[in-house]
SELUM-53559 format. One record per residue: residue number from 1; x, y, z of N, C-alpha, C in turn; chain. Coordinates in steps of 0.05 Angstrom, whole numbers. Example, Ala and Ser with C-alpha at 12.3 -4.5 7.8 and 13.67 -1.06 7.14 Angstrom:
// residues 2
(1 (264 -114 156) (246 -90 156) (264 -66 156) 'A');
(2 (257 -45 142) (273 -21 143) (258 1 157) 'A');
// end
This chain:
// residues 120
(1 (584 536 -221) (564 517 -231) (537 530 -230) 'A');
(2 (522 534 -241) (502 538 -254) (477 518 -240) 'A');
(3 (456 536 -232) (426 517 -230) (417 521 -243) 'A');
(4 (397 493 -255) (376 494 -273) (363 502 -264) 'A');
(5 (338 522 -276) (313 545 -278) (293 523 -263) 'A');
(6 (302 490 -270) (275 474 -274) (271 468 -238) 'A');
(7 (303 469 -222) (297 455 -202) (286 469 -176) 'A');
(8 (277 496 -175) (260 513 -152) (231 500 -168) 'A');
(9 (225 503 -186) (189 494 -198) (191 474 -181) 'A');
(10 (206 445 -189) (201 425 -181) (199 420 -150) 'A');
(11 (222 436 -136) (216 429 -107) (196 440 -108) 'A');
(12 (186 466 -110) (156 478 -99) (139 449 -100) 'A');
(13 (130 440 -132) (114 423 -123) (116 398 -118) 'A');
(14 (141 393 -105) (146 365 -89) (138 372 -65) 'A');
(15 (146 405 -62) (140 410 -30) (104 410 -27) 'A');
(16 (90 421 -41) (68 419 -50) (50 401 -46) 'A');
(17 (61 374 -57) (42 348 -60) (51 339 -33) 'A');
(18 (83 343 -31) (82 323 3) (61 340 18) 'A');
(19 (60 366 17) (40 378 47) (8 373 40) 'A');
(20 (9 368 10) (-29 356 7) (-32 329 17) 'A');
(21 (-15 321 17) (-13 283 22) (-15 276 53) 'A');
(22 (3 301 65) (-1 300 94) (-19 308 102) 'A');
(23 (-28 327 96) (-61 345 112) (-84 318 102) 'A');
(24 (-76 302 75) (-100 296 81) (-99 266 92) 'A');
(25 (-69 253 98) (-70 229 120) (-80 247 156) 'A');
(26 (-74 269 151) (-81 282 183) (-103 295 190) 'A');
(27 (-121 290 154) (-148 305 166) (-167 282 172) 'A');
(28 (-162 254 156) (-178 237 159) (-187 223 185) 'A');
(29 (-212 219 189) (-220 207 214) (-209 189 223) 'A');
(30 (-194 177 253) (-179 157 264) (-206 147 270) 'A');
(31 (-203 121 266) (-226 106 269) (-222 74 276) 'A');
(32 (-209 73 298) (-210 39 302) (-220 18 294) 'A');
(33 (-227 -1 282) (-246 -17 288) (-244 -51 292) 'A');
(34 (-265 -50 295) (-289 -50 290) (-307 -35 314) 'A');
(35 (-323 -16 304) (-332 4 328) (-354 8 323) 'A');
(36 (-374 11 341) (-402 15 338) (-417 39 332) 'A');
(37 (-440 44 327) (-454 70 329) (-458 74 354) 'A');
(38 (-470 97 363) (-470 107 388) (-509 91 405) 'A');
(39 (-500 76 423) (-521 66 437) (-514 65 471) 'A');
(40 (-547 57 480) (-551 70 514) (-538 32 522) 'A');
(41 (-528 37 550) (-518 13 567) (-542 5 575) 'A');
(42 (-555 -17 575) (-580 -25 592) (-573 -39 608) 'A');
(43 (-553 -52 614) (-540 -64 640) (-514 -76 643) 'A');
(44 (-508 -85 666) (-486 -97 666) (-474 -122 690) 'A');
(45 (-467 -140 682) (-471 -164 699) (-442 -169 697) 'A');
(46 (-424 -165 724) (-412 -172 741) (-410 -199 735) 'A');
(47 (-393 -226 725) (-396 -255 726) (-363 -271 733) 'A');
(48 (-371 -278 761) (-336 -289 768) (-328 -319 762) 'A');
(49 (-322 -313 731) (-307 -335 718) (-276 -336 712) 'A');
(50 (-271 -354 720) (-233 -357 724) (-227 -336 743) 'A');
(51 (-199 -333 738) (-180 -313 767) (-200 -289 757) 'A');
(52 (-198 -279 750) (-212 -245 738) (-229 -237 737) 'A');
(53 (-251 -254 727) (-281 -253 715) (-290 -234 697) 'A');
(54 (-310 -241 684) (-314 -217 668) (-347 -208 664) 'A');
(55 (-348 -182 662) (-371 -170 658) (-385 -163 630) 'A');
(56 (-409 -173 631) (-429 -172 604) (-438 -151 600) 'A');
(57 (-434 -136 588) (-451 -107 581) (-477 -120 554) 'A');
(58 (-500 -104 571) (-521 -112 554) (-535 -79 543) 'A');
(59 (-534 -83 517) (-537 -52 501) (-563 -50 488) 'A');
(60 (-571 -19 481) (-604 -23 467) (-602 -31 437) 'A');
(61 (-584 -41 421) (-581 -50 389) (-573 -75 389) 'A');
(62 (-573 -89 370) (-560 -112 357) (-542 -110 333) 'A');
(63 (-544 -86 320) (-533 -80 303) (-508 -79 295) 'A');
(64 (-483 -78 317) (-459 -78 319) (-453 -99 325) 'A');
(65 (-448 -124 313) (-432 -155 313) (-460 -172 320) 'A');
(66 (-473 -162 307) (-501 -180 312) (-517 -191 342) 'A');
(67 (-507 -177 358) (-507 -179 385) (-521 -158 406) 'A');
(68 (-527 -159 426) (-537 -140 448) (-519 -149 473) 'A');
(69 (-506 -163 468) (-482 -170 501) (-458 -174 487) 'A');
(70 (-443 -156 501) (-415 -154 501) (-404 -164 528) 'A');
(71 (-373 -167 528) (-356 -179 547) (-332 -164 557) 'A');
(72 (-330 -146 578) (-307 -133 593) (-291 -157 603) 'A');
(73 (-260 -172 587) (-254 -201 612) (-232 -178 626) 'A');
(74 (-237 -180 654) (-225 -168 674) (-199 -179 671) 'A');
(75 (-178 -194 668) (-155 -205 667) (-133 -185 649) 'A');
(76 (-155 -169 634) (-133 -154 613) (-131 -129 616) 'A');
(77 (-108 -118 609) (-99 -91 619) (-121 -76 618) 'A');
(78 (-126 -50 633) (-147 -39 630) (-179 -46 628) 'A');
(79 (-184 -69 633) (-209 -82 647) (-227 -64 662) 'A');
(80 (-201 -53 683) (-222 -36 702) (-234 -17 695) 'A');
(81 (-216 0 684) (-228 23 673) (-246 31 644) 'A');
(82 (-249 0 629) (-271 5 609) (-301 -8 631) 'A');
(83 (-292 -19 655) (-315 -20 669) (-325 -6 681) 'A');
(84 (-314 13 702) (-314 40 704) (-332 58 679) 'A');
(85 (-321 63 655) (-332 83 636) (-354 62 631) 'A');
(86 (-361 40 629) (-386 26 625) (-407 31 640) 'A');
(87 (-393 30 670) (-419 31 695) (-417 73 687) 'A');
(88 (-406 83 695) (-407 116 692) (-429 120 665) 'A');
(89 (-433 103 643) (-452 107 627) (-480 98 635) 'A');
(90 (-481 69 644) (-500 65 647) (-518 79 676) 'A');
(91 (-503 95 687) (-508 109 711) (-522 133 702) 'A');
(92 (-501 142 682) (-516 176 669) (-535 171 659) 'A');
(93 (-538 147 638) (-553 146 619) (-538 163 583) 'A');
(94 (-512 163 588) (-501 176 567) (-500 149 542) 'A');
(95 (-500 161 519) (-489 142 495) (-464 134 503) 'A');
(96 (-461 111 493) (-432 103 485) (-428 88 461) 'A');
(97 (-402 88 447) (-391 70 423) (-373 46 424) 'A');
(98 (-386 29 418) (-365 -2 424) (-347 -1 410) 'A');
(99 (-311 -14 423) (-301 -17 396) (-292 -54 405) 'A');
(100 (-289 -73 387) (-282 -100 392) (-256 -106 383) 'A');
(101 (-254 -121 401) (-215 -128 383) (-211 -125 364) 'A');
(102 (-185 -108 349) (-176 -112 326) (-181 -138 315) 'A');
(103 (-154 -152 334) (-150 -184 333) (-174 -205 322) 'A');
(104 (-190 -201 340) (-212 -225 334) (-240 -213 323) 'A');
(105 (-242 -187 325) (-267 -173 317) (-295 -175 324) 'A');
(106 (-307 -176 306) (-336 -190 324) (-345 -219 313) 'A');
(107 (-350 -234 345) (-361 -257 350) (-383 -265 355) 'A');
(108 (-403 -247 356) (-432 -254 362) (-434 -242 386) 'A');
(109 (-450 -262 407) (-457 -261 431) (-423 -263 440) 'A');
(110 (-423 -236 467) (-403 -241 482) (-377 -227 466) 'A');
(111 (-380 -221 455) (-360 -209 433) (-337 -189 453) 'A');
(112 (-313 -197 458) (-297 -185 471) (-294 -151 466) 'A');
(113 (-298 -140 488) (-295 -104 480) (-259 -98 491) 'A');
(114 (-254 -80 471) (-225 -67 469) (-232 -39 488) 'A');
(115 (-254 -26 472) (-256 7 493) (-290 17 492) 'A');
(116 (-295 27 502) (-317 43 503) (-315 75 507) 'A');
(117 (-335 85 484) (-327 112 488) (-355 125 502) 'A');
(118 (-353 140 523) (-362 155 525) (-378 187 512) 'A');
(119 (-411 189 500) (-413 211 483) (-432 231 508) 'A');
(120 (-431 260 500) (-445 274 517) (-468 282 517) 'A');
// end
């Protein structure tokens, strides 16, 4: 049995388009959001409401969910440690980037935070 001439062209450029298609889902920026520009921590208030309590981070913009206070609620996985990277910022004085729940996104004042990134 015999191969058609046509079917090495065609894999090449099936092989071709799948590896352009992938480089460029793997070059594009991962970008959660809803996530902020990069701004300084100006404080942070500790507030023991319900079993957990939760902490207000107060930032130098309004620009990200129309707001300057965000909400760490301590009850949810990893609480501690976006409070941690909160206080370690506002200690350095380093930038950081808000990101807010997928789920509920931004709410104004108080707007629930998912992570905070640390910039150098």
């Amino acid at each position: 049995m015999m191969m058609n001439d046509a079917t090495p062209g065609i894999r090449r450029r099936l092989g071709a388009g799948l590896a352009l298609t992938l480089a460029l889902c793997l070059s594009a920026p991962l970008k959660a959001e809803p996530t902020s520009d990069q701004m300084t921590i100006l404080s942070l208030r500790p507030y023991m409401d319900g079993p957990a309590g939760i902490v207000y981070v107060h930032v130098s913009s309004t620009a990200f969910c129309n707001t300057d206070t965000f909400a760490i609620d301590m009850s949810r996985p990893g609480a501690k440690e976006a409070y941690a990277a909160a206080l370690a910022a506002l200690t350095s004085g380093k930038n950081v980037r808000l990101e807010a729940f997928n789920s509920t996104g931004c709410n104004g004042w108080a707007t629930r935070l998912q992570s905070i990134f640390i910039h150098a």
